[in-house]
C-alpha positions in Angstrom: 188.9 -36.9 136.3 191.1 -34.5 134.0 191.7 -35.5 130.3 195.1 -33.8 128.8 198.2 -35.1 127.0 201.8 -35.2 127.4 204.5 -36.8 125.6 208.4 -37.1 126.9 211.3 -38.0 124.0 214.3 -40.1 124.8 217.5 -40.5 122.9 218.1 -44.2 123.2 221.0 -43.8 121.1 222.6 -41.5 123.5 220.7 -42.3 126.7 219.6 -38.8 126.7 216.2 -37.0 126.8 215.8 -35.6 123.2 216.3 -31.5 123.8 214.6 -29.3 120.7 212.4 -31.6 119.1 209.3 -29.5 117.4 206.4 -31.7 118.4 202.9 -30.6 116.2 199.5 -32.0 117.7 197.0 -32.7 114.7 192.8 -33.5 115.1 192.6 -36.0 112.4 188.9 -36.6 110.4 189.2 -38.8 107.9 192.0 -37.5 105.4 191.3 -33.8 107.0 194.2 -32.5 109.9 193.7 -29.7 112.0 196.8 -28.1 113.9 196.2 -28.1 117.4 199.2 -26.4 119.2 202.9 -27.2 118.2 205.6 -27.0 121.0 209.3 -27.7 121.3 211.1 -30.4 124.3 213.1 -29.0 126.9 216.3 -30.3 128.4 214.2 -33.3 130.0 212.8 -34.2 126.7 209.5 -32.9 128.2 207.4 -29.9 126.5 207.0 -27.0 128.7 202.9 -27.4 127.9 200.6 -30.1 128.0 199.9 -30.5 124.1 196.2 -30.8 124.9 195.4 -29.3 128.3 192.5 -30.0 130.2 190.8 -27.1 129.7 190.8 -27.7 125.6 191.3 -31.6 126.0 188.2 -33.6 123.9 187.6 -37.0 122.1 188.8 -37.7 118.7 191.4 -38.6 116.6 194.7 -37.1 117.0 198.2 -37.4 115.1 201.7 -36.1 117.1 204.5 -35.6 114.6 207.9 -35.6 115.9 210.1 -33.3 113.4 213.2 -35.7 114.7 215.8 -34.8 111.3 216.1 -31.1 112.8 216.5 -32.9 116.3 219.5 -35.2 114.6 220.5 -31.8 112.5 221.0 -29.7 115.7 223.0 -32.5 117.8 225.7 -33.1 114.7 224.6 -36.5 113.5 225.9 -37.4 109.7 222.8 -36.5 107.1 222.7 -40.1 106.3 221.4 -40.8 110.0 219.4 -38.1 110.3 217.1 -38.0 107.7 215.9 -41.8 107.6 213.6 -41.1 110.3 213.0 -37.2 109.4 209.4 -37.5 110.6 207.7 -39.5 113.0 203.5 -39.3 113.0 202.1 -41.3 115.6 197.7 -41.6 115.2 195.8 -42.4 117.9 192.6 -42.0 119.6 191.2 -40.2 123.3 187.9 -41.3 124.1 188.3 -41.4 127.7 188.9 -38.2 130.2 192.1 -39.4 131.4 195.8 -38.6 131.2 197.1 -39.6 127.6 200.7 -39.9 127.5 202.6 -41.0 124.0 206.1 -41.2 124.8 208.5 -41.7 122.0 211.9 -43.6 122.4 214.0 -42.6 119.3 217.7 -43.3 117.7 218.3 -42.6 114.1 217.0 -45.7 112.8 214.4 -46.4 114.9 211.6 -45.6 117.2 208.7 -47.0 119.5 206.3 -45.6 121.2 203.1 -46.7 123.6 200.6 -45.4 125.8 202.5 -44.5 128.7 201.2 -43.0 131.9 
């Protein structure tokens, strides 16, 4: 079985994917981060890359931060809306080879996330 990982971004405010959003993939040890790859969503909220293929995909502990206040910047929203949630880390852990797919649902004063498939 293949271990990589996705993630998708929707606009819940707008019922839009979430186009432009600079996505950064960190290896976390202890207080210690590591870039990993950093990629922007399309026009389906999608990156055009897995984040961590399979052919680099391993077990650890990962942050994704979602650079959403350039994402509310770009689409006009007033700067009081877009920089409450200016960045969004999500930390989690892969310790199975298995799709990993951390979706993030997002509006400009809140967000949730889960392990999606």
């Amino acid at each position: 079985m293949a271990g990589y990982l996705s993630t998708h971004v929707l606009d819940t405010s707008r019922g839009l994917p979430a186009k432009g959003i600079r996505v950064e993939l960190y290896q976390v040890d202890g207080d210690q981060r590591v870039l990993l790859n950093s990629l922007v969503t399309n026009h389906d909220g999608r990156t055009d890359e897995q984040l961590l293929p399979e052919a680099r995909f391993f077990f650890g502990s990962f942050e994704l931060v979602f650079h959403t206040g350039e994402y509310f910047d770009s689409i006009g929203e007033p700067k009081d809306h877009c920089r409450f949630l200016d960045v969004i880390p999500i930390r989690f852990g892969m310790f199975e080879r298995i799709h990993y797919h951390v979706p993030l649902l997002l509006s400009p004063y809140a967000y949730s996330t889960y392990r999606g498939s």
